[in-house]
SERO-4910 file (N, C-alpha, C, O; in steps of 0.05 Angstrom, whole numbers):
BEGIN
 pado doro    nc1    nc2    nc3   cac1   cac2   cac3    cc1    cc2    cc3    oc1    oc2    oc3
  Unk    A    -44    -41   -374    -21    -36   -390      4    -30   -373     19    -11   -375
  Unk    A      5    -49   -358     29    -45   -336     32     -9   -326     12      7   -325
  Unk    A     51     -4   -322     51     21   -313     56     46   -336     53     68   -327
  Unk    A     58     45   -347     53     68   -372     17     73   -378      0     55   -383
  Unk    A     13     91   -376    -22    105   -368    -24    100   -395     -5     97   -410
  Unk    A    -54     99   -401    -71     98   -427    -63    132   -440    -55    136   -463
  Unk    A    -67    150   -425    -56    172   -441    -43    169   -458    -47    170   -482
  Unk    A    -15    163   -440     12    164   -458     12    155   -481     25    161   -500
  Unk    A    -16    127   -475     -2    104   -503    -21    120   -522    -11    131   -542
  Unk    A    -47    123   -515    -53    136   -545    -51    159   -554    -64    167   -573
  Unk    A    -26    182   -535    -20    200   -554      0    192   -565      8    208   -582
  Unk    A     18    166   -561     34    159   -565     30    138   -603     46    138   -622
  Unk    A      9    127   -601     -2    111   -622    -11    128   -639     -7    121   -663
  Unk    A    -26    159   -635    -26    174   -655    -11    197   -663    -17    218   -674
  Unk    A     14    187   -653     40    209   -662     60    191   -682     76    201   -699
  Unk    A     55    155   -675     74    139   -692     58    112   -706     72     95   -716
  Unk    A     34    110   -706     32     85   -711     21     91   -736      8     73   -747
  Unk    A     22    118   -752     15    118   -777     40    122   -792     37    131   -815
  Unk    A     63    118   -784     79    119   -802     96     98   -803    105     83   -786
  Unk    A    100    101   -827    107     64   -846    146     53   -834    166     63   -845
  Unk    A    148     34   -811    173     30   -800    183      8   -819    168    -11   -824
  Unk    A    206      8   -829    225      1   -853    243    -27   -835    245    -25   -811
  Unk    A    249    -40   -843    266    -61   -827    283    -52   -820    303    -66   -824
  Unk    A    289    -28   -808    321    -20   -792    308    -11   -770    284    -16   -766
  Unk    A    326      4   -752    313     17   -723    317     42   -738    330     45   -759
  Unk    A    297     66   -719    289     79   -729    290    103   -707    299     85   -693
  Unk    A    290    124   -692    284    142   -676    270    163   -680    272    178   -700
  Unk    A    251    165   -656    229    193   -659    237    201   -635    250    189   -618
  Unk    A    222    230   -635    221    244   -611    197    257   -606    186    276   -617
  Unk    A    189    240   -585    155    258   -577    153    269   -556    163    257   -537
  Unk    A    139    297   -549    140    313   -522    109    307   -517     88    304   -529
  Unk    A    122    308   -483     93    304   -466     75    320   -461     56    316   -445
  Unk    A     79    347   -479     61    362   -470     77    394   -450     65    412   -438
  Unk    A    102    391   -454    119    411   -433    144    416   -461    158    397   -469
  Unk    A    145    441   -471    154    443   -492    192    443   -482    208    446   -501
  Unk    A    203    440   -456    223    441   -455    230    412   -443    252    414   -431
  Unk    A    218    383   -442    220    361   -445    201    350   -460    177    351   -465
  Unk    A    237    329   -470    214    305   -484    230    274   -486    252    271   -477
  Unk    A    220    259   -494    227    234   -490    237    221   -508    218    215   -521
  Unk    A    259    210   -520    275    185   -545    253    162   -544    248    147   -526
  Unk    A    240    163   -572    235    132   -582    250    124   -605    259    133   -626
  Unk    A    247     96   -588    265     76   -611    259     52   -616    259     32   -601
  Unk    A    249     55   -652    227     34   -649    252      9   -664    276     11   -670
  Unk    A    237     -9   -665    253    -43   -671    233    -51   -692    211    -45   -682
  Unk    A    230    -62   -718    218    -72   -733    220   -109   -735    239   -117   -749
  Unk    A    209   -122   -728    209   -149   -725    189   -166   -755    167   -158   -761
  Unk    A    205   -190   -770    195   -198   -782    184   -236   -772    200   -254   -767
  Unk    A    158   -240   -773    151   -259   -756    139   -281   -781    117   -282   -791
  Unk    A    158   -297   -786    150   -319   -814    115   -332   -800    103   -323   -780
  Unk    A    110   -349   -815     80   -356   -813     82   -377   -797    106   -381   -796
  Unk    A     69   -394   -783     82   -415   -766     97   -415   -749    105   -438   -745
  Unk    A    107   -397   -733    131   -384   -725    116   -393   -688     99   -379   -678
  Unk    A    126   -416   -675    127   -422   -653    152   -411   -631    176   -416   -631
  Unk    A    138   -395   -614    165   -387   -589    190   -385   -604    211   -396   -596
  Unk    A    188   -368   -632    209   -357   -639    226   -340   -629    215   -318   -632
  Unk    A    251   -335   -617    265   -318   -600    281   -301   -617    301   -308   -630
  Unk    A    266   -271   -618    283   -246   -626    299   -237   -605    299   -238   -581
  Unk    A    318   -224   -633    343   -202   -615    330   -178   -614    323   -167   -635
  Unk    A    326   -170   -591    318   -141   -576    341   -124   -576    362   -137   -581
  Unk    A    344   -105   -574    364    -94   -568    349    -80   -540    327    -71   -540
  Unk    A    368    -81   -517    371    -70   -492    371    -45   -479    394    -38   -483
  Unk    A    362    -30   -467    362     -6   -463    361     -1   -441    338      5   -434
  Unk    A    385     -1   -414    381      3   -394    366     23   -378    352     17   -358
  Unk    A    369     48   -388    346     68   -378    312     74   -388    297     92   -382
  Unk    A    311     53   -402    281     50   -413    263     56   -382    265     48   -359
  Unk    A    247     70   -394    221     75   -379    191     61   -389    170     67   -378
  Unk    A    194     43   -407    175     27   -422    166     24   -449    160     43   -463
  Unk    A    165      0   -457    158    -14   -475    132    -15   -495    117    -27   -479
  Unk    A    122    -12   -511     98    -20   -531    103    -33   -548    123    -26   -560
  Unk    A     91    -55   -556     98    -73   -571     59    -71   -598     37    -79   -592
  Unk    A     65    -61   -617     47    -59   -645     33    -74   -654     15    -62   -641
  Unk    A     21    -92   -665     10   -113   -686      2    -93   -712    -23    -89   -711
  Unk    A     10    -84   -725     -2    -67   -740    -22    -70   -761    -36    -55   -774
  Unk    A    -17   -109   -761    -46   -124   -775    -73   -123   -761    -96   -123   -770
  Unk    A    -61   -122   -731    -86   -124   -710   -105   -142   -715   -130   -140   -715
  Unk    A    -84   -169   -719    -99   -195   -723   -103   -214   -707   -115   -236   -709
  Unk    A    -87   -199   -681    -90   -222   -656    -78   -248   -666    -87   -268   -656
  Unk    A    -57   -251   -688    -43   -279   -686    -24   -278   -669    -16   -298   -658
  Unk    A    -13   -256   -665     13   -256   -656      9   -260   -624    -11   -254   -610
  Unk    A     32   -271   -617     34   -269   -581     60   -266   -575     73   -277   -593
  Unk    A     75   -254   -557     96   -250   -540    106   -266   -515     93   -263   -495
  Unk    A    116   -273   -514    130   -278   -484    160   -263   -479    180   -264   -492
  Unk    A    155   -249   -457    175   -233   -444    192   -236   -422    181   -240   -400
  Unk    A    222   -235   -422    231   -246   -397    225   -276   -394    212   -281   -373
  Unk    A    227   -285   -400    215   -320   -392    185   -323   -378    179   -338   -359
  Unk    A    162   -301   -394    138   -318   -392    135   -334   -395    145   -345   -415
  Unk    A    120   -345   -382    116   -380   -385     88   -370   -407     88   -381   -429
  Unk    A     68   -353   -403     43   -361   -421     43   -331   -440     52   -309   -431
  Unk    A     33   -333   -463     42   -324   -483      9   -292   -480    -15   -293   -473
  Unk    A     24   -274   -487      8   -254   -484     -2   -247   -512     16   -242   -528
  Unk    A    -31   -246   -523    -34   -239   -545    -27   -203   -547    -31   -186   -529
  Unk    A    -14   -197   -579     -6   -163   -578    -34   -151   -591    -41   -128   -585
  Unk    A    -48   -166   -609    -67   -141   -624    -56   -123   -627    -31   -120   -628
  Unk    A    -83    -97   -627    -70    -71   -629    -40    -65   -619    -20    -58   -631
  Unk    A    -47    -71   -585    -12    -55   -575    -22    -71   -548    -43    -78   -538
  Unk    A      1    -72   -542     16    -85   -512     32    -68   -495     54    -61   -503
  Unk    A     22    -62   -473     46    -43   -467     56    -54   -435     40    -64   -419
  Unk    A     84    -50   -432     96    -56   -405    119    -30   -398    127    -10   -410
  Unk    A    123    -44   -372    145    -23   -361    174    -36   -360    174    -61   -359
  Unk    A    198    -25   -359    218    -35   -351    233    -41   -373    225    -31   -394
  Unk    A    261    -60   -376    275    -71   -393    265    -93   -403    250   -107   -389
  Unk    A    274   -100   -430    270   -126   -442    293   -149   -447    303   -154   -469
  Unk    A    297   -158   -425    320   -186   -436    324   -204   -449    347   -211   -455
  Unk    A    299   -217   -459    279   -234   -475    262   -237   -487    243   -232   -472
  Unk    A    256   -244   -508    237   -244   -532    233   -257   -548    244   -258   -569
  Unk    A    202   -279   -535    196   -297   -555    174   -293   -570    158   -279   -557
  Unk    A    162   -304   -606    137   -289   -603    125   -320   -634    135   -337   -649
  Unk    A    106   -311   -628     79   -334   -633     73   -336   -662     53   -321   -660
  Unk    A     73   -340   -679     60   -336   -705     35   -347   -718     35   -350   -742
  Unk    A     10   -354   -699     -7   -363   -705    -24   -377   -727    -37   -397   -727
  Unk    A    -16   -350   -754    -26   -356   -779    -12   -375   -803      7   -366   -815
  Unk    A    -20   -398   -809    -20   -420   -820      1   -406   -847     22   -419   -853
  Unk    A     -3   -389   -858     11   -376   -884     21   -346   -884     36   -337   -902
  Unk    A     12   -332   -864     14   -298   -876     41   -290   -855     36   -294   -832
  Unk    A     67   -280   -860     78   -267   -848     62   -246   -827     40   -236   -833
  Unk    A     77   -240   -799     66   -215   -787     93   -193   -787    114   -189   -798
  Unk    A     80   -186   -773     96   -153   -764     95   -141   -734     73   -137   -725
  Unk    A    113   -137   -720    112   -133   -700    135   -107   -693    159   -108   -696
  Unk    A    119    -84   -684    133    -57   -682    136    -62   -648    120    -68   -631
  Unk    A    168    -56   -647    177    -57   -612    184    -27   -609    201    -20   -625
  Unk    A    174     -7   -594    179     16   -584    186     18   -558    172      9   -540
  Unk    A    210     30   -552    231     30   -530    223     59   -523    217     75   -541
  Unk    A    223     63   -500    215    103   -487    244     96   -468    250     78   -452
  Unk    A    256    121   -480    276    135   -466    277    160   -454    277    181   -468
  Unk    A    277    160   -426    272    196   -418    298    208   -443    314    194   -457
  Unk    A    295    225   -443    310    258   -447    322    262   -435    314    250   -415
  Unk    A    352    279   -428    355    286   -413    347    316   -394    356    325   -373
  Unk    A    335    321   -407    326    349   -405    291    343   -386    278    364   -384
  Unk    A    281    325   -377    259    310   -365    278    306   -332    291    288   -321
  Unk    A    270    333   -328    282    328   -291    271    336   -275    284    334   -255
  Unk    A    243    348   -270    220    352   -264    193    337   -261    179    332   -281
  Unk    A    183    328   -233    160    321   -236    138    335   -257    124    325   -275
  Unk    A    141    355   -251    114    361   -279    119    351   -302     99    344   -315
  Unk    A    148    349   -313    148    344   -344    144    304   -343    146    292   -365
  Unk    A    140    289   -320    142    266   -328    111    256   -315    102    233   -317
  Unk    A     99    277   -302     75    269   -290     51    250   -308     34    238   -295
  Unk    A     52    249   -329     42    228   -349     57    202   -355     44    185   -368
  Unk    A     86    195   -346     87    167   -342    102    164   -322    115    181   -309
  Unk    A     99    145   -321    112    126   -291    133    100   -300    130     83   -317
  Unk    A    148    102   -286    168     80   -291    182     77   -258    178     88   -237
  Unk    A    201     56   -267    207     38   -235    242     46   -236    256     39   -217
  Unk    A    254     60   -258    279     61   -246    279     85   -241    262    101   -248
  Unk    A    310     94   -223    315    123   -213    328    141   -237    345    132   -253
  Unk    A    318    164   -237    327    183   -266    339    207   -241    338    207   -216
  Unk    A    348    222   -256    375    255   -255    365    265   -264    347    257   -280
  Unk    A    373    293   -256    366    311   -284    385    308   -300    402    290   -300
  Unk    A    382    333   -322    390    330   -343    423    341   -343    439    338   -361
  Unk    A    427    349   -328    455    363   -321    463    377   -296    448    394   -285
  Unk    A    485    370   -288    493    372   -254    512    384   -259    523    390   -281
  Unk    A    521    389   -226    544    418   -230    569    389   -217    564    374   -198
  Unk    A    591    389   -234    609    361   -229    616    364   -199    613    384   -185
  Unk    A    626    339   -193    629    331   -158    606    346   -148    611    365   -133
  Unk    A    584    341   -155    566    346   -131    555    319   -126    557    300   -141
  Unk    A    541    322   -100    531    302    -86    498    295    -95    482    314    -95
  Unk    A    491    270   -102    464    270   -105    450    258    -82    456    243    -64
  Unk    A    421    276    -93    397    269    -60    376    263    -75    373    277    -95
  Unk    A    356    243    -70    331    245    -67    321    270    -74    328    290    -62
  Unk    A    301    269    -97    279    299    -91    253    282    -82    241    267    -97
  Unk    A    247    286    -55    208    276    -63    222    256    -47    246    252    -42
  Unk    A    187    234    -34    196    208    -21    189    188    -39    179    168    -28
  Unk    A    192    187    -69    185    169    -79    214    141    -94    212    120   -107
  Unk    A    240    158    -81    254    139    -89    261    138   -117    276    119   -125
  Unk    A    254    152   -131    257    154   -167    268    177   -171    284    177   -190
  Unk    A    267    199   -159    274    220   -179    304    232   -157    300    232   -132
  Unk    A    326    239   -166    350    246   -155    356    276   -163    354    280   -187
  Unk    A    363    293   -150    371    329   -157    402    331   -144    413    315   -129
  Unk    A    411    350   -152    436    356   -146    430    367   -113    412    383   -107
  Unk    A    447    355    -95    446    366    -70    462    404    -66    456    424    -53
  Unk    A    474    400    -78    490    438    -66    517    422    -59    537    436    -66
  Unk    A    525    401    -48    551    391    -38    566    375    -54    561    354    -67
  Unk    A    589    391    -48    610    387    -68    633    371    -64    651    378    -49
  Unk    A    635    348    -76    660    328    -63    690    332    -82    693    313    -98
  Unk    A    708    347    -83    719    354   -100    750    325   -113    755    303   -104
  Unk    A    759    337   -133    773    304   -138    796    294   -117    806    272   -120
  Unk    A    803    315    -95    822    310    -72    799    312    -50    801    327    -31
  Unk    A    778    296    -54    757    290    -31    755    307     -9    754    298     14
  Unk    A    754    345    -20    752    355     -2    726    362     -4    716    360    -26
  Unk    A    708    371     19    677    374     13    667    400     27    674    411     48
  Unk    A    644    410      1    643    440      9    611    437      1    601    418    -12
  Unk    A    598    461     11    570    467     13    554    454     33    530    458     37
  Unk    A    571    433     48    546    420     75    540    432     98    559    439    113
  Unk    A    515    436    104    516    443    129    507    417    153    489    401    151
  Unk    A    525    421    175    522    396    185    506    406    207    506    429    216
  Unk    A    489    384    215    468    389    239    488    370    263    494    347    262
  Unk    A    493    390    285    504    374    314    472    367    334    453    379    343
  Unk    A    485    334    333    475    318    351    467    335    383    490    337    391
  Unk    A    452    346    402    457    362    426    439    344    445    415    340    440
  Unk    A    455    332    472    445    322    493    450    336    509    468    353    507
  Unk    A    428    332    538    424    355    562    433    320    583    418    302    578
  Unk    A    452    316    600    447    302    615    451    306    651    469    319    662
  Unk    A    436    296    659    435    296    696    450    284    713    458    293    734
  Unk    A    454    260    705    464    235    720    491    224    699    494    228    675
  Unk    A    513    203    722    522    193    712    520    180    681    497    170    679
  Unk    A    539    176    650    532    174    629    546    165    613    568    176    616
  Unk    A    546    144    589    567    144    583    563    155    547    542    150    535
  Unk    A    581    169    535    576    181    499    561    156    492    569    133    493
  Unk    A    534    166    486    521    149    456    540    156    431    557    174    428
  Unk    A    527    129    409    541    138    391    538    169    368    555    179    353
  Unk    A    514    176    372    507    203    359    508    225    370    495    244    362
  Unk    A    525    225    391    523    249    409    554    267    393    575    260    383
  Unk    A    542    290    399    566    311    384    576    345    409    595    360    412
  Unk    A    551    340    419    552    358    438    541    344    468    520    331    467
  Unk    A    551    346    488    536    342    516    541    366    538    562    372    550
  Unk    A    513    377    539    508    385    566    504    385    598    483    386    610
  Unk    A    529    383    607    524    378    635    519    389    660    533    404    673
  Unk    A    487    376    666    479    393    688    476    377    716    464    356    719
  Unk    A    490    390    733    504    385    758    496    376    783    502    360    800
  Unk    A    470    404    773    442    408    797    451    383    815    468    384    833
  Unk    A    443    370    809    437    337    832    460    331    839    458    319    860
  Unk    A    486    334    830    506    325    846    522    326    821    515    332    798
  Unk    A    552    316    833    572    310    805    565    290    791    555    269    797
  Unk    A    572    302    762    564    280    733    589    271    718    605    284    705
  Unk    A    587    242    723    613    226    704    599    226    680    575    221    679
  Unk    A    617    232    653    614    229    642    634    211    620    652    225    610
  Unk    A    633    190    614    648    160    605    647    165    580    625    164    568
  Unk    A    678    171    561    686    176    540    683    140    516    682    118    527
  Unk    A    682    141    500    679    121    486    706    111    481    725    126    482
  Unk    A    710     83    473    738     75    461    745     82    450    732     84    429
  Unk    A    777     97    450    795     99    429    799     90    405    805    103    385
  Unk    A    795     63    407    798     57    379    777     49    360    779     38    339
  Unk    A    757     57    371    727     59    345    718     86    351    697     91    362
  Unk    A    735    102    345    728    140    352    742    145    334    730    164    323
  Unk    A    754    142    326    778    158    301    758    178    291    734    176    287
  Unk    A    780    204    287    764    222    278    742    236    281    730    253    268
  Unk    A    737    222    313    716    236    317    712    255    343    720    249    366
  Unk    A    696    283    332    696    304    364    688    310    372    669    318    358
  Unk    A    685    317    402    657    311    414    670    343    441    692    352    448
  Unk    A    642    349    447    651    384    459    626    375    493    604    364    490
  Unk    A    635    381    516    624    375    542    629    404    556    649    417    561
  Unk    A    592    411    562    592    443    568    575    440    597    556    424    596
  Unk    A    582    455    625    571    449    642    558    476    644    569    497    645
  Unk    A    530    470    644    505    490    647    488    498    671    467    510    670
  Unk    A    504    487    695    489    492    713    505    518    741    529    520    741
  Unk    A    495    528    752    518    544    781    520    529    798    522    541    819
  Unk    A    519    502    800    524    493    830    555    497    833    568    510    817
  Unk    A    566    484    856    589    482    854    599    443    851    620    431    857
  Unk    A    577    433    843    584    399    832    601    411    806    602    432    793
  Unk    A    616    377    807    630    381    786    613    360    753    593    346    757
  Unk    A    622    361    735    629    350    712    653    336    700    671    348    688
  Unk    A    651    309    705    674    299    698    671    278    680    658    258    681
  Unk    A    695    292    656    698    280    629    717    243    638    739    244    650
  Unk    A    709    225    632    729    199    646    735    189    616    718    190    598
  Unk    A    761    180    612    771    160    592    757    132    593    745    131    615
  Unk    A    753    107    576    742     93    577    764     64    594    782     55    580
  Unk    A    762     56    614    775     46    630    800     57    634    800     80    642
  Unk    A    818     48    631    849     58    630    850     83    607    874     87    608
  Unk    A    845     93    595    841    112    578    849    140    585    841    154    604
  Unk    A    861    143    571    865    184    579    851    197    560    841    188    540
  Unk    A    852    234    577    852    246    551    875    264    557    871    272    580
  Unk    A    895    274    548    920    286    539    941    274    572    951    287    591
  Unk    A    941    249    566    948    235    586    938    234    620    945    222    641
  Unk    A    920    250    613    900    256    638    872    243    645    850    245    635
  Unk    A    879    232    663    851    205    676    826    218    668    810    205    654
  Unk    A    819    244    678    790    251    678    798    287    677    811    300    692
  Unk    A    783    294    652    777    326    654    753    332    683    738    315    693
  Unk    A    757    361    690    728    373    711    724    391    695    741    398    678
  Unk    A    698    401    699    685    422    694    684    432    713    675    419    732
  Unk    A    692    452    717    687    463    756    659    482    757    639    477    770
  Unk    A    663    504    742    640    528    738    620    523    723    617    500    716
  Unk    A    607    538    718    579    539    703    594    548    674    607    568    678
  Unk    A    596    542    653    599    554    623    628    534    617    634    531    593
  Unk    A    642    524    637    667    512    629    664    490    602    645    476    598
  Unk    A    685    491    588    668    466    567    698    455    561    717    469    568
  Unk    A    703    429    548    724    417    534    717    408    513    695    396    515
  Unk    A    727    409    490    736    402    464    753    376    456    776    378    465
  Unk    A    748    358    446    769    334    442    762    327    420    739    327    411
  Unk    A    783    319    409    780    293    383    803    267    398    819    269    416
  Unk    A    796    246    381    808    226    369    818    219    349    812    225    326
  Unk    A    845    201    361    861    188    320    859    171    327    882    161    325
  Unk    A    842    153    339    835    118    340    860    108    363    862     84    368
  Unk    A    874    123    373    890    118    397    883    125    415    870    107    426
  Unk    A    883    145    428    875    164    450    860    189    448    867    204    430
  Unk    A    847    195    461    845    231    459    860    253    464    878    253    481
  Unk    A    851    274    449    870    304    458    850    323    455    832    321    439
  Unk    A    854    348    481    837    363    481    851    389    460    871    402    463
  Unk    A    832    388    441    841    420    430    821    445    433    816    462    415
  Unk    A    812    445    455    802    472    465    781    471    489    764    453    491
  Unk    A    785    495    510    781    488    531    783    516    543    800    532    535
  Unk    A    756    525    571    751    541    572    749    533    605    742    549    622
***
């Protein structure tokens, strides 16, 4: 039954399939078992003349559907479906069930004289279904939210499964200023001559072995970005910050580190560097 569990469907079949669906759409609401979620159904009543070859109904669409059941409520096995452009026709009997959206809908009419009937049930989370426990009885393939977020916040992943999204804590406000992150700095220890990787945010320079160049990245694919060079060792070698060929930083060829603890501070505006702090 594609991905919707046998649970679901037959607590699902004996919460609706005894009650009589009228040729209009119709909505119920059934809970999974967690009295503070529950799920939108919305059923479709289909009338299927007798003879009725790869007849194509209007579905109505439901982008956040979590899955489909489709009824025979004669449970005569005349009827068949094709979905999406099946090529081979699925008999419904009792119930049929799939996952996902429905774009297409053709369906079979086997019997020589008797009209059928065909009940289409659409599952819509809730919004109030933002918890693995409350959805741990079905499964579906698109990504769901909870039910309500705190505005301009940032969404993350909960879990490694790629489906379910939680409010992160970070806040992007409507003048794109951003609050609640904490940022983790990049921290390298290096020995030898070097030049900035691109993830580096902090470098440690240790001397021990002799003086360490250390080779600033291009100006103009740095914008905005700042990078802090701390020498950790007592020799008396130096640490030296170098521009990337002809390059400065506050019109100056190469910062030193002379002492043990000395550090420089720089950013970039995609032109050159400037040091704004320095010890």
């Amino acid at each position: 039954m594609s991905n919707l569990k046998e649970s679901v469907l037959i607590k699902f079949l004996n919460k609706f399939d005894d009650k009589e669906i009228k040729p209009t759409s119709r909505q119920f609401t059934w809970s999974p078992g967690d009295s503070s979620s529950s799920v939108k159904v919305i059923s479709d009543f289909h009338v299927i003349p007798a003879s009725s070859t790869d007849l194509a109904l209007t579905v109505a669409t439901h982008e956040d559907s979590i899955g489909v059941l489709f009824i025979d409520p004669d449970q005569t096995g005349d009827l068949t479906i094709k979905i999406n452009g099946d090529t081979n026709g699925n008999t419904v009997n009792a119930r049929r069930g799939i996952s996902g959206n429905i774009t297409s809908l053709t369906v079979t009419n086997a019997s020589a004289s008797l009209t059928r009937y065909l009940k289409q049930f659409t599952i819509l989370p809730n919004g109030t279904i933002d918890q693995a426990s409350s959805v741990a009885s079905i499964s579906f393939g698109n990504v769901k939210g909870p039910g309500s977020a705190v505005d301009n916040s940032v969404a993350r992943f909960d879990g490694e499964t790629g489906k379910l999204l939680a409010s992160s804590g970070v806040i992007i406000d409507d003048n794109n200023f951003m609050s609640g992150a904490i940022v983790i700095k990049n921290i390298r220890t290096i020995t030898v001559d070097d030049a900035v990787d691109a993830d580096d945010d902090i470098i440690l320079v240790n001397c021990t072995a002799g003086d360490v160049i250390v080779t600033l990245p291009l100006a103009a694919s740095s914008e905005g970005r700042e990078l802090i060079f701390k020498k950790i060792d007592v020799t008396n070698s130096l640490g030296i910050i170098d521009g990337n060929g002809a390059e400065k930083v506050d019109d100056v060829s190469n910062y030193k580190l002379v002492t043990q603890y000395d550090f420089l501070r720089i950013v970039c505006n995609g032109t050159a560097w400037y040091v704004i702090g320095q010890y």
